[in-house]
C-alpha positions as CSV (number, residue, x, y, z in Angstrom):
1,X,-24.4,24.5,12.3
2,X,-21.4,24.6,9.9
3,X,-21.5,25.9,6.3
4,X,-23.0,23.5,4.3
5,X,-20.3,21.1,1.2
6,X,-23.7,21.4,-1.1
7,X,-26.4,23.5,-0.5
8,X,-29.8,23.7,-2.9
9,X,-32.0,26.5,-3.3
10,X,-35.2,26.5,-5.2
11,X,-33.8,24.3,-7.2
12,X,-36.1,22.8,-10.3
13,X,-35.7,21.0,-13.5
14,X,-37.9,20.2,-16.3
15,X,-37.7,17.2,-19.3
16,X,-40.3,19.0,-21.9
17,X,-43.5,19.0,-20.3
18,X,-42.6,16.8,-16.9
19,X,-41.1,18.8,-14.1
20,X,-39.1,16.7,-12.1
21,X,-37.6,19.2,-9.5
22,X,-40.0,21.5,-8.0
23,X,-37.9,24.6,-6.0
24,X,-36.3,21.9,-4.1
25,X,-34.0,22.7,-1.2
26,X,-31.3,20.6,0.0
27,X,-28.1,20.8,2.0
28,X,-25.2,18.2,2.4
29,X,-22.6,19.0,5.5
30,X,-19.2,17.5,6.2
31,X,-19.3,14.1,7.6
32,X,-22.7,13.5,6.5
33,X,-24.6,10.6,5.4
34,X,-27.6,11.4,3.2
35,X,-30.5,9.0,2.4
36,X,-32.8,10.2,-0.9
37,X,-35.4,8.2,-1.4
38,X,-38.5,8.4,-2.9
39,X,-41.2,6.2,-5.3
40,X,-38.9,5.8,-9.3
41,X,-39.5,9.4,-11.2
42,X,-39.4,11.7,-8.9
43,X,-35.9,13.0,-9.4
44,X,-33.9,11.5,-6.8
45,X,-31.0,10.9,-9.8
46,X,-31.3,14.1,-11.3
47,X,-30.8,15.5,-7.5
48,X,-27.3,13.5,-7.5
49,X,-26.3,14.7,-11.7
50,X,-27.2,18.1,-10.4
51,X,-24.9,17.9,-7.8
52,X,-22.3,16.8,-9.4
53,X,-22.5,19.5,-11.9
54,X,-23.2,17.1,-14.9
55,X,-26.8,18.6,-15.3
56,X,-27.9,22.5,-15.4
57,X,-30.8,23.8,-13.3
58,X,-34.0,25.7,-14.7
59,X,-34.3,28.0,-11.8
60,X,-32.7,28.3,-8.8
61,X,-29.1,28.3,-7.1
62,X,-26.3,25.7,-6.3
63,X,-23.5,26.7,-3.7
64,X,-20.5,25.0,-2.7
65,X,-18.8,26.1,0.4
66,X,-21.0,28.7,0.0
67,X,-20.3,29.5,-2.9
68,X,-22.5,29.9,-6.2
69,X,-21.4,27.6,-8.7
70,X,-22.4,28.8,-12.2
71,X,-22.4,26.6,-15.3
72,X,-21.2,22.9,-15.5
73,X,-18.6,21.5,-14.0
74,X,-16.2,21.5,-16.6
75,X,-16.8,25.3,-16.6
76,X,-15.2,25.7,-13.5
77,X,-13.7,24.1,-10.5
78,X,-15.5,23.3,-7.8
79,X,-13.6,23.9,-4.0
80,X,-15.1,20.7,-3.4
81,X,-14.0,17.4,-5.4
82,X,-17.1,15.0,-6.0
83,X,-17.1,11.6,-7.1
84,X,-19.7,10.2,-8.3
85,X,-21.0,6.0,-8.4
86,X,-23.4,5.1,-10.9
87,X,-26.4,2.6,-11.0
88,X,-24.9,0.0,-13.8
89,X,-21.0,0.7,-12.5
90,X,-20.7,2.1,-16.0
91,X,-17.5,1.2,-16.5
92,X,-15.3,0.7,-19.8
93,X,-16.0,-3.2,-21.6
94,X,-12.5,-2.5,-23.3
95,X,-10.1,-1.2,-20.9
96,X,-9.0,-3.4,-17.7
97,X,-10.2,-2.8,-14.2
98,X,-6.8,-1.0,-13.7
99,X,-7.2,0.8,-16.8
100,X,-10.8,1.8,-15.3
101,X,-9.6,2.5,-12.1
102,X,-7.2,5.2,-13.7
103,X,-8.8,6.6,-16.4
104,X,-8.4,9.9,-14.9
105,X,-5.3,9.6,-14.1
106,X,-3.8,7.6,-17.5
107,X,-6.2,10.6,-19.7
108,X,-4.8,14.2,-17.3
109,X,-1.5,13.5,-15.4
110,X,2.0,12.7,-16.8
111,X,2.3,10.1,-14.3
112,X,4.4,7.2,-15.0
113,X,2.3,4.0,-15.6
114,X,4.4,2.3,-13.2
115,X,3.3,5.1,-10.5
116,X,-0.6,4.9,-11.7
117,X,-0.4,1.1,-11.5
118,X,0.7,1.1,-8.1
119,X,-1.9,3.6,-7.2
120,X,-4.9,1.8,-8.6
121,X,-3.8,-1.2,-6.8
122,X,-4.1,0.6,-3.2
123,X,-7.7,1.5,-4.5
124,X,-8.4,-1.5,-5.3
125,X,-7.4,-3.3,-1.8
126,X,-9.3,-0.2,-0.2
127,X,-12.7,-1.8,-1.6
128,X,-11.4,-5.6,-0.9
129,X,-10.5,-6.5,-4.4
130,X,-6.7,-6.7,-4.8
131,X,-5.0,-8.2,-8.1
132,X,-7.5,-7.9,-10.2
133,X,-6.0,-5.0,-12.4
134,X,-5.8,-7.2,-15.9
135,X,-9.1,-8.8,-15.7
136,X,-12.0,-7.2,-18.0
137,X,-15.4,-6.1,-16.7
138,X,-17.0,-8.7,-18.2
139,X,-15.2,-11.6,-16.1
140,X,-16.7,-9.5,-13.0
141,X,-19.6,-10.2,-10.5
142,X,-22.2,-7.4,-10.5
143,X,-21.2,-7.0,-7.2
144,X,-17.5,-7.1,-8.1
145,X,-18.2,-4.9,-10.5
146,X,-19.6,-1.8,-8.4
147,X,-16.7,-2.0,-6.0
148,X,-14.1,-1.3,-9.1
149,X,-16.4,1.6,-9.7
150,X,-15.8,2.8,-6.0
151,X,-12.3,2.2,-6.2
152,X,-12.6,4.8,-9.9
153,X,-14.3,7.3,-7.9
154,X,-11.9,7.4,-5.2
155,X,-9.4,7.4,-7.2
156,X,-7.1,11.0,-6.8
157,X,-4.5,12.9,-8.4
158,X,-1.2,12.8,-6.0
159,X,0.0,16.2,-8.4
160,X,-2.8,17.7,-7.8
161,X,-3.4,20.1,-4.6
162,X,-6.8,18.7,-4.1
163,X,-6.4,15.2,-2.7
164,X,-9.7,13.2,-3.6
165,X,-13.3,13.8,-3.3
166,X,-14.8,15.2,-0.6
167,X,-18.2,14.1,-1.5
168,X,-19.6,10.5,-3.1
169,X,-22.6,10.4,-4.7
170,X,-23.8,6.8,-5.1
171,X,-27.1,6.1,-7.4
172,X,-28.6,3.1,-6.3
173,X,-25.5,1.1,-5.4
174,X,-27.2,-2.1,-4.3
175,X,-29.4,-2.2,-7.5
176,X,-30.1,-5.6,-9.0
177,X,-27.5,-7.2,-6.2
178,X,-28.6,-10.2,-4.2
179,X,-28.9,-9.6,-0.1
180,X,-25.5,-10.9,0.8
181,X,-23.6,-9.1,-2.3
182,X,-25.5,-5.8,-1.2
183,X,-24.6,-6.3,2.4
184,X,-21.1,-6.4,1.3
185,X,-21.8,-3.0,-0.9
186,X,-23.2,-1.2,2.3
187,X,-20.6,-2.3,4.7
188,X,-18.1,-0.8,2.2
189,X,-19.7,2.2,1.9
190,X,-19.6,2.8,5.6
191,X,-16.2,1.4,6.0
192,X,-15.0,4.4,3.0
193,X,-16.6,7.0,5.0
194,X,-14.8,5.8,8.0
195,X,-11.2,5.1,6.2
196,X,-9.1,7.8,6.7
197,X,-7.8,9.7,3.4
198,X,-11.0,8.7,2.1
199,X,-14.1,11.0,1.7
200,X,-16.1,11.3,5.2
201,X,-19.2,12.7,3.1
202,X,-21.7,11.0,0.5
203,X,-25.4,11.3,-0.6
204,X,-27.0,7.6,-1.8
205,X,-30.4,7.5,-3.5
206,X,-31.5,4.0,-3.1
207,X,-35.3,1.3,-2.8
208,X,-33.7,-0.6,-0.5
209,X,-34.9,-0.4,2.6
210,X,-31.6,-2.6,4.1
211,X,-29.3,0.0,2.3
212,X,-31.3,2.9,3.8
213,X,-31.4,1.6,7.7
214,X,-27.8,0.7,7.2
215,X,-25.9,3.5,4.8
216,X,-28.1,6.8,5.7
217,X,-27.6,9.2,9.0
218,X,-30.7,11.9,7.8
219,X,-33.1,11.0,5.0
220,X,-34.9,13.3,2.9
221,X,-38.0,11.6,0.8
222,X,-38.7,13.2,-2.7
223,X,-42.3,12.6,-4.4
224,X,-43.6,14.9,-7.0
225,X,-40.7,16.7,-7.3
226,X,-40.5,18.3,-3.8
227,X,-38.8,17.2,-0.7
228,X,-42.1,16.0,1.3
229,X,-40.1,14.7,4.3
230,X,-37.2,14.7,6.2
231,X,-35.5,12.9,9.5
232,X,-33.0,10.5,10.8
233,X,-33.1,6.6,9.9
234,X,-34.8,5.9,13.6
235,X,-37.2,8.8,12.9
236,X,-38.8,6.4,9.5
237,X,-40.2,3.8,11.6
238,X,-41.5,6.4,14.3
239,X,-43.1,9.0,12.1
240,X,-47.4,9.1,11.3
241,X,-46.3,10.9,7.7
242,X,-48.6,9.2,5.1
243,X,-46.1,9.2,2.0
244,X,-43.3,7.6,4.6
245,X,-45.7,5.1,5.4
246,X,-47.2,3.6,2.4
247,X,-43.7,3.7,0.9
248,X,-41.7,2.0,3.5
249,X,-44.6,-1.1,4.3
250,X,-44.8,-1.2,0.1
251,X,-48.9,-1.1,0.3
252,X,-50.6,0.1,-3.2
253,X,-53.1,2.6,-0.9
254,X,-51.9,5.8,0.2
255,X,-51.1,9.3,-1.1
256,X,-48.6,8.0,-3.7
257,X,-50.4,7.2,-7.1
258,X,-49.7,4.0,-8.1
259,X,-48.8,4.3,-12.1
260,X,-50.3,1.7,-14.5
């Protein structure tokens, strides 16, 4: 097996009194596509902010490429770029999708507009949404709306000597999307990992049992704060492990508490 992009070890984290990692290990390799999934609490977000580096650890250790990463990430580079997609798109009501698109780009590189324009627009055809550069969020889709923020977190800096992310991490990409706008969401996440000059590697927490049979390779399940299961996407409808089951078939009785 190669060296690992992302690798966790012992990993926990704690909001006051509610511990939401518990020594959790995890590893992420090139070309990989990770499933986290898991009943809502149980840290399957916090998993993705602490890979990205946007969220410090109580105990234990982060490598990339083997090796440890210490602080944040705007305390030091990482060899590995990661871009990150969140839940609500969180994108910017008062700039325009191109302006969204390349924020980075427009905020840390003396690259002409003209230059940056024309770059955003080959992100933007990348995720099936050409000429929409002047238009506002707010004139978007939801679904529409979550492909501009793949097409910001693909987005890469030609000056720079790292040439776009190498790892996606995509919170819930499907929420609050009807089936045929999240079918459309999951065939672009596959099609990204499969575009060449595009990153090959991505971790997705998601419900959604579509997105998970159709977007993950390996799935790990998180409840209580631990990593309680692990397998390929065939290996869910195959295995006799209690938390997999109740979760998957959506029944109230089972091993998982049930709050309120």
């Amino acid at each position: 097996m190669t060296e690992p992009l992302i690798e966790l070890r012992g990993v926990s984290k704690s909001f006051g009194s509610n511990k939401v990692l518990d020594r959790v290990d995890l590893t992420i390799h090139q070309g990989e596509a990770l499933g986290i999934i898991g009943p809502s609490g149980t840290g399957k977000s916090t998993i993705l902010r602490v890979i990205a580096g946007l969220l410090a650890v109580d105990e234990g250790e982060i490598y990339v490429r083997g090796v440890r990463r210490t602080g944040l990430i705007e305390d030091a580079a990482d060899s590995v770029g990661i871009g990150m997609v969140f839940q609500q798109a969180a994108l910017f009501d008062s700039l325009t999708v191109e302006e969204n698109v390349g924020f980075l780009l427009y905020q840390n590189s003396k690259i002409a507009r003209s230059r940056i324009r024309q770059l955003v627009n080959t992100k933007l055809e990348m995720v099936g949404l050409p000429g929409i550069g002047e238009l506002y969020p707010s004139e978007l889709s939801g679904g529409m709306r979550k492909r501009v923020s793949f097409a910001r977190a693909i987005m890469s800096n030609p000056e720079s000597d790292q040439q776009g992310p190498e790892l996606l991490l995509y919170d819930e990409p499907t929420a609050g999307l009807d089936p045929i706008a999240s079918t459309v969401i999951e065939d672009l996440i596959r099609h990204l990992q499969c575009s060449q000059g595009v990153c090959s590697t991505y971790a997705i927490v998601t419900h959604q049992d579509s997105t998970i049979r159709r977007t993950a390779d390996r799935v790990i399940f998180l409840y209580q704060g631990r990593v309680q299961w692990q397998g390929t996407v065939d290996e869910i409808d195959s295995t006799d492990h209690p938390l997999i089951r109740q979760f998957m078939s959506g029944s109230v009785h089972g091993p998982i508490q049930v709050v309120g």
